[in-house]
Backbone as CSV, one residue per row, in Angstrom:
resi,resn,N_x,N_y,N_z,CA_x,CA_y,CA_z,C_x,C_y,C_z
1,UNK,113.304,113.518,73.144,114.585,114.055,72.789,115.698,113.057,73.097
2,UNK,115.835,112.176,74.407,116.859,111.039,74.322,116.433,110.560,73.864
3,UNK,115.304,109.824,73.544,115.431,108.733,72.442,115.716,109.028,70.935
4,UNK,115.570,110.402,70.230,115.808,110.882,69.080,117.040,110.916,69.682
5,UNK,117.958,111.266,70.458,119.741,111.339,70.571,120.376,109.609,70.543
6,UNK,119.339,108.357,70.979,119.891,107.129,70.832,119.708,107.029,69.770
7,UNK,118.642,107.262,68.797,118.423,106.847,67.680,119.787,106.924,66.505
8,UNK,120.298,108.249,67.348,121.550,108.798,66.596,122.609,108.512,66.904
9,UNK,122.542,107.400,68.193,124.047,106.886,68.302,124.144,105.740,67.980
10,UNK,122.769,105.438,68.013,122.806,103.666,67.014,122.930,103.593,65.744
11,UNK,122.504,104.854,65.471,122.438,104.579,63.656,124.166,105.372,63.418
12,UNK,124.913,105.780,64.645,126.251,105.981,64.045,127.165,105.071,64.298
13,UNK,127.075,103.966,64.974,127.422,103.091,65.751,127.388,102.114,64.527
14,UNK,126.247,101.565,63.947,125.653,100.843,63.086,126.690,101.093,61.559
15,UNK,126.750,102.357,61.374,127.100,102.851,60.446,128.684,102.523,60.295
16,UNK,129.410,103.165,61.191,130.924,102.721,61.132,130.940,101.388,61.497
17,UNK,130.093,100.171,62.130,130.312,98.971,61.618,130.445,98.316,60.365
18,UNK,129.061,98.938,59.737,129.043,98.985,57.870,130.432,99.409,57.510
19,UNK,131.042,100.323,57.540,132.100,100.944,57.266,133.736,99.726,57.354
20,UNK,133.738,99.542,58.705,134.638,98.424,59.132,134.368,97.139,58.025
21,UNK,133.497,96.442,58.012,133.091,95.465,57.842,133.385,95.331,56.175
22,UNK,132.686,95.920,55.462,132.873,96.924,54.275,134.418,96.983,53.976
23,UNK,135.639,97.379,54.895,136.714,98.012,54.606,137.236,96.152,54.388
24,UNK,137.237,95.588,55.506,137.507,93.890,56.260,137.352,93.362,54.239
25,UNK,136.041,93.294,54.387,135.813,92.248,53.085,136.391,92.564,52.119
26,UNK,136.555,94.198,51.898,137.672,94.599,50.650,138.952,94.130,50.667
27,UNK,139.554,94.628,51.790,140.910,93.850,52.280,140.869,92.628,51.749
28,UNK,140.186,91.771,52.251,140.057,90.160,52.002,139.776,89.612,50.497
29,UNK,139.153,90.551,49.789,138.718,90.106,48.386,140.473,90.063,47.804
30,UNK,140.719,91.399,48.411,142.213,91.731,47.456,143.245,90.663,47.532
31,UNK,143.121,90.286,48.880,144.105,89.485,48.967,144.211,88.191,49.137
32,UNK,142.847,87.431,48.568,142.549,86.117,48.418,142.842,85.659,46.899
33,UNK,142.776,86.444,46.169,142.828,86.607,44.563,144.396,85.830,44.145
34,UNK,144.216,84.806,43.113,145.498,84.565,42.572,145.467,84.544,41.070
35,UNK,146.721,84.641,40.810,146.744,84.366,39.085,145.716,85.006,38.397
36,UNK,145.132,85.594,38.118,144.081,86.537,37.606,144.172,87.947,37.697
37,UNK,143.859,88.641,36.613,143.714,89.839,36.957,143.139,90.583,37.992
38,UNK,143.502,90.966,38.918,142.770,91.609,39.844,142.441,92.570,40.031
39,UNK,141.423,93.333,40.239,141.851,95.010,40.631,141.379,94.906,42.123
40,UNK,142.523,96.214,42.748,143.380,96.031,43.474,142.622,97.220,44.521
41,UNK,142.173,97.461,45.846,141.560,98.429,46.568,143.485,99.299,46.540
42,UNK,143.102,100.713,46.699,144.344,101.245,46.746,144.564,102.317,47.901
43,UNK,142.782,102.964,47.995,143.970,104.101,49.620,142.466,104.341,49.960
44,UNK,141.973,104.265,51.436,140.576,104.555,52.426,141.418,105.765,53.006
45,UNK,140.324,106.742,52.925,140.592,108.095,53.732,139.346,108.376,54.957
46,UNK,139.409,108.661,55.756,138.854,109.015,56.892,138.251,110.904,57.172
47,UNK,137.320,110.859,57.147,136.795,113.014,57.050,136.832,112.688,58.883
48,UNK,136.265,114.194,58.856,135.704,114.511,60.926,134.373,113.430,60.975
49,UNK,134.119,112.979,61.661,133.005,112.693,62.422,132.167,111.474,61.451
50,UNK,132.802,111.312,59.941,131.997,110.766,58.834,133.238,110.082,58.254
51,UNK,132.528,108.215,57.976,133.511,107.676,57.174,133.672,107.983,55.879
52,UNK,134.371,108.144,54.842,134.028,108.026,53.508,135.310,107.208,52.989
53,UNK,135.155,106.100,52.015,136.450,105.610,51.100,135.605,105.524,49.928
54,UNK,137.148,106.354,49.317,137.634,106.249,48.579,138.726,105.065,48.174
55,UNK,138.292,104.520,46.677,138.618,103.285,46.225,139.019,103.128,45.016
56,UNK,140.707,103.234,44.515,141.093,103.141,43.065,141.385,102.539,42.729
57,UNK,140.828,101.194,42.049,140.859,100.427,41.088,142.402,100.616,39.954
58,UNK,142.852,99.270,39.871,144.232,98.871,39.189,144.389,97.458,38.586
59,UNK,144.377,97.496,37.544,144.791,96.478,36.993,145.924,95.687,37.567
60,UNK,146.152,94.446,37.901,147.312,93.960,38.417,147.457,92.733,38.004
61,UNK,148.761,92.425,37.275,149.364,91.649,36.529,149.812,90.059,37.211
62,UNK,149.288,89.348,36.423,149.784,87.757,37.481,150.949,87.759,37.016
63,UNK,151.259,86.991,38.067,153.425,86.843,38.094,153.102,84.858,37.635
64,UNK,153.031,84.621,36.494,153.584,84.030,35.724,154.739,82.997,35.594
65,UNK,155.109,81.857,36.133,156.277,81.099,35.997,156.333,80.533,34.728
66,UNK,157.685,80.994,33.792,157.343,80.685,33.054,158.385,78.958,32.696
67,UNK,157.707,78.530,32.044,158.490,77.045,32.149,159.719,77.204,31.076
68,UNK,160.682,76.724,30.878,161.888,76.641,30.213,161.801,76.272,28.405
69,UNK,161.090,75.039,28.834,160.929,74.158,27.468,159.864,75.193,26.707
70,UNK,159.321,75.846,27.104,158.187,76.567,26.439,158.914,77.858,25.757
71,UNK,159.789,78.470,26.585,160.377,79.569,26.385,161.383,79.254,25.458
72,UNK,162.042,78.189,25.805,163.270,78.165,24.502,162.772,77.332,23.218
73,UNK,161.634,76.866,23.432,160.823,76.451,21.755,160.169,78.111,20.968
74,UNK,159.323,78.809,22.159,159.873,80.309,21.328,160.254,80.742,20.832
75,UNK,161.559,80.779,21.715,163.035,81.381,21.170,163.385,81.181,20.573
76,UNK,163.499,80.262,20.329,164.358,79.445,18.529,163.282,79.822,17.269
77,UNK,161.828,79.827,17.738,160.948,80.020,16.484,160.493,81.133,16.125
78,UNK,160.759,82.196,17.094,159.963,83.790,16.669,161.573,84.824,16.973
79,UNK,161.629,85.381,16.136,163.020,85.923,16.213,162.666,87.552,17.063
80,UNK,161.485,88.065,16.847,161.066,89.117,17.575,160.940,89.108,19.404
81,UNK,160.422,87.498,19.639,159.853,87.460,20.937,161.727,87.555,21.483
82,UNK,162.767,86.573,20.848,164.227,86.623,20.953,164.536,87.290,21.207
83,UNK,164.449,88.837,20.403,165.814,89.667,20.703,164.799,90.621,22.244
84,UNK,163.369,90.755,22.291,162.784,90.798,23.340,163.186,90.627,25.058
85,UNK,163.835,89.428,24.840,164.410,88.472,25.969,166.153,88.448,26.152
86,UNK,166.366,89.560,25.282,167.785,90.041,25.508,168.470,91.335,25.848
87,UNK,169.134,91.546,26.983,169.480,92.695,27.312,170.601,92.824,26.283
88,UNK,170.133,94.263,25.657,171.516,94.471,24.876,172.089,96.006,25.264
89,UNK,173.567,95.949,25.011,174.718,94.941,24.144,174.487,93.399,24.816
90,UNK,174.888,92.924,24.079,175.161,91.887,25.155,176.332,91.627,24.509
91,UNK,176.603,90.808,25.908,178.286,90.694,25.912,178.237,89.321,26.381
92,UNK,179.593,88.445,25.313,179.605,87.540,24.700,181.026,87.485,25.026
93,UNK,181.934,85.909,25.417,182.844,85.424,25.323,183.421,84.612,24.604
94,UNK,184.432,84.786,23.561,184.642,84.102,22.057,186.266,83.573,22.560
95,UNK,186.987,82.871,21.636,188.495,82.633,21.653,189.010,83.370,20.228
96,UNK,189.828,83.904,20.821,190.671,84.876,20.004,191.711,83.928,19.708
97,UNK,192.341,84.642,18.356,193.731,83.753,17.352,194.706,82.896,18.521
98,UNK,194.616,83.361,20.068,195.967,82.990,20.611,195.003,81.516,21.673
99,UNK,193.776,81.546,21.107,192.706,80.796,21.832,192.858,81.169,22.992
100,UNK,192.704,82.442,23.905,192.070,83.013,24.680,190.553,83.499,24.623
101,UNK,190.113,83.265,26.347,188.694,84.052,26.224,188.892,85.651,25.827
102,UNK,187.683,86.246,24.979,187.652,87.591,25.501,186.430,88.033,24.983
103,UNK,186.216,89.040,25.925,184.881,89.542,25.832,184.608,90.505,24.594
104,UNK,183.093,90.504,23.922,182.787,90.879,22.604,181.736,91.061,23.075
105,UNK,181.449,92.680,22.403,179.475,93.320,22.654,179.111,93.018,21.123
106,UNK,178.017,92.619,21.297,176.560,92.213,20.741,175.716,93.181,20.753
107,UNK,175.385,94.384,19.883,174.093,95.487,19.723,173.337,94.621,19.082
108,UNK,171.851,95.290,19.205,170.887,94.382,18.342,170.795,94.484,17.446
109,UNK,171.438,95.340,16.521,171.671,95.351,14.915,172.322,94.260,14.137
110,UNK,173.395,94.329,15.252,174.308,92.656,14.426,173.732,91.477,14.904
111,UNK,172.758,91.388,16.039,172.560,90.049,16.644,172.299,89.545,15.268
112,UNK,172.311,87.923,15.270,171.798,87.018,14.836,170.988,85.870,15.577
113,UNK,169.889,85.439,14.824,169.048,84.555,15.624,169.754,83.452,15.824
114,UNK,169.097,82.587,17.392,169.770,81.898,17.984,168.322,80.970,17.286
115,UNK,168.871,79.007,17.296,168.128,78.319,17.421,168.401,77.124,18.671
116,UNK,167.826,76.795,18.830,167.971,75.239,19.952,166.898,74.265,19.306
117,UNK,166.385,74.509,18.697,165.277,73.196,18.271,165.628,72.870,16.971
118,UNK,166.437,71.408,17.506,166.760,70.144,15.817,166.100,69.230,15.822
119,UNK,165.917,68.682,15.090,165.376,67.070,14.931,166.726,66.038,16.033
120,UNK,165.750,65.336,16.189,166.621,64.354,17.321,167.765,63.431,16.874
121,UNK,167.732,62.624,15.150,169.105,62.495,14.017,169.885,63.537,14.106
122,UNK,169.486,64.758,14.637,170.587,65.631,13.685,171.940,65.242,14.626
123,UNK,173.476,64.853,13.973,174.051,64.592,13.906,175.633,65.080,14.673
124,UNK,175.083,66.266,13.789,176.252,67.701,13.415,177.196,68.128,15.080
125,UNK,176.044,67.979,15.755,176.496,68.297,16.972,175.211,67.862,18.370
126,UNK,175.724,67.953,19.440,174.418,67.577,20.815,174.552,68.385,21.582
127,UNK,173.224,68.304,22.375,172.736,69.850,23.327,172.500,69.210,24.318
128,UNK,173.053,69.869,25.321,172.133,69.159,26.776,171.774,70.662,27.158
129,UNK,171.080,69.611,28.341,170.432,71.198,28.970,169.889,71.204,30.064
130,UNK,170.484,72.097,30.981,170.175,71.983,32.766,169.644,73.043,33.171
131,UNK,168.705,73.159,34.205,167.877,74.078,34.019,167.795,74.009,35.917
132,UNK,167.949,74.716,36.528,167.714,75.663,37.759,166.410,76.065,38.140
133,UNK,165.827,76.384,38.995,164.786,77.373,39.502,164.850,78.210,38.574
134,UNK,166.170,79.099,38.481,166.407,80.700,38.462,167.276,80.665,36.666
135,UNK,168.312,78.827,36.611,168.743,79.945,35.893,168.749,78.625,34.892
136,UNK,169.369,78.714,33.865,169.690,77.635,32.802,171.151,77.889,32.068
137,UNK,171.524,76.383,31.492,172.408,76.416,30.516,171.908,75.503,29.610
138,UNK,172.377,75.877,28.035,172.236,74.798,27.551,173.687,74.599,26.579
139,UNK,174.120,73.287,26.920,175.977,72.998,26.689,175.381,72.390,24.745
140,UNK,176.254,73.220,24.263,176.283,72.205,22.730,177.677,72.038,22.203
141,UNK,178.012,70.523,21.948,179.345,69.838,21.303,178.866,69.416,20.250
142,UNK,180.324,70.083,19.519,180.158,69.058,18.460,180.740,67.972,18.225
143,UNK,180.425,66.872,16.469,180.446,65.512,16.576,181.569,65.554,15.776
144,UNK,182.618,65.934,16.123,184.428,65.654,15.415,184.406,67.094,14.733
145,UNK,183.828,68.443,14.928,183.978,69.037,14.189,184.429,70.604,14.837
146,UNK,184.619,70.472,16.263,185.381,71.787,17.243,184.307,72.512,17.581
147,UNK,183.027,72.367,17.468,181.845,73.169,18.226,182.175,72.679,19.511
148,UNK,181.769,74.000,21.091,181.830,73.815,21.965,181.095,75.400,22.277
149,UNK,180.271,75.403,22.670,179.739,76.602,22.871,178.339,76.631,24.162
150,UNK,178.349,77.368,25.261,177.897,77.483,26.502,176.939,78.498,26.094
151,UNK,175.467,78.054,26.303,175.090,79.639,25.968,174.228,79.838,27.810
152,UNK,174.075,80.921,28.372,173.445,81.011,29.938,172.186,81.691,30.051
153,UNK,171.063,81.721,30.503,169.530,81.656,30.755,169.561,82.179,32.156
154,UNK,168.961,83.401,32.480,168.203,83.636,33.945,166.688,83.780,33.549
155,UNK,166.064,83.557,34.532,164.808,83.946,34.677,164.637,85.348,35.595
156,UNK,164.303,86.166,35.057,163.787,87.206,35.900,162.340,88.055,36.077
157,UNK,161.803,88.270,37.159,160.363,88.797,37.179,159.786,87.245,36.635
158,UNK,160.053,86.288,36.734,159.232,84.747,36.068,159.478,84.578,34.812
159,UNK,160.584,85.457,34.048,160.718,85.463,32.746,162.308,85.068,32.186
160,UNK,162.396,83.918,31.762,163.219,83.437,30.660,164.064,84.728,30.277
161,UNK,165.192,84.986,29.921,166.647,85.837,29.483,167.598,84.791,29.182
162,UNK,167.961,85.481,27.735,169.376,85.163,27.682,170.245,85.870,28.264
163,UNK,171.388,85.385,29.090,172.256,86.452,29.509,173.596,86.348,29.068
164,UNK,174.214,84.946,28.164,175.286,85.155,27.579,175.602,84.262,27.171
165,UNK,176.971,83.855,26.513,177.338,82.581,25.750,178.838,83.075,26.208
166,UNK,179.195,81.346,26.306,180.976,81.119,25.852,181.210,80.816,24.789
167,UNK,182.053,80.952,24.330,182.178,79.732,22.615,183.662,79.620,22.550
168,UNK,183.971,78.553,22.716,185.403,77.925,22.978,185.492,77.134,21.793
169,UNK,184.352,77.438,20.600,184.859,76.467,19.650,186.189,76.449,18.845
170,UNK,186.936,75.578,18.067,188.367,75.794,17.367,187.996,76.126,16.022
């Protein structure tokens, strides 16, 4: 009879090690994982006297940096992924008759597509373009002809946004 009662404290002893050990490596799978889809351990519950987990599986999304040059060759070429990457209204700063700034909303009905990608001759006007961790501009002048227009770029969640333009052109 004690040895049938050790038998039963080793094999419970034994058991919630399995259990621990078991819980340890799940932990560790989850959180060794990068860039890849992972699924994700989500909630271990504990009964009287008996381990049991429970384990719900989740798809989980890689966080993505996305690079600039990639995003604004996009942007200029798919007009869907564009208006995508825009909070609208958006609101826009123009010069009015007295050449003051003032602010103007943009719904996505009237937007019009934006481009940034010319051939390197083109003439008409030049783009630079500075780019942040977080955020971007890209400045375009024109060549004797009153273009001057600021357009501004955040990245948010790892994702490229337009968030607005100046246009001081005459």
């Amino acid at each position: 009879m004690i040895n049938n009662f050790k038998n039963k404290t080793v094999l419970s002893r034994l058991t919630k090690q399995f259990v621990f050990v078991m819980s340890f490596f799940t932990y560790f799978l989850t959180i060794s994982c990068k860039n890849e889809n992972v699924k994700e351990a989500v909630k271990e519950t504990e009964t009287k006297n008996k381990s049991n987990i429970e384990v719900e599986y989740k798809e989980v999304e890689p966080k993505i940096e996305e690079e600039f040059s990639n995003f604004i060759e996009k942007f200029s070429k798919d007009s869907i992924f564009q208006i995508s990457r825009i909070h609208f209204p958006l609101t826009i700063q123009l010069l009015d008759d007295d050449f003051e700034l003032v602010d103007f909303s943009i719904v996505k009905g009237d937007y019009l597509m934006l481009t940034f990608m010319y051939p390197s001759d083109f003439v008409e006007f030049k783009q630079k373009t500075v780019v942040d961790e977080n955020d971007a501009f890209i400045e375009v002048r024109g060549t004797g002809n009153g273009i001057m227009i600021d357009y501004f770029f955040e990245k948010i969640n790892g994702k490229w946004q337009l968030k607005t333009w100046v246009d001081k052109s005459t």
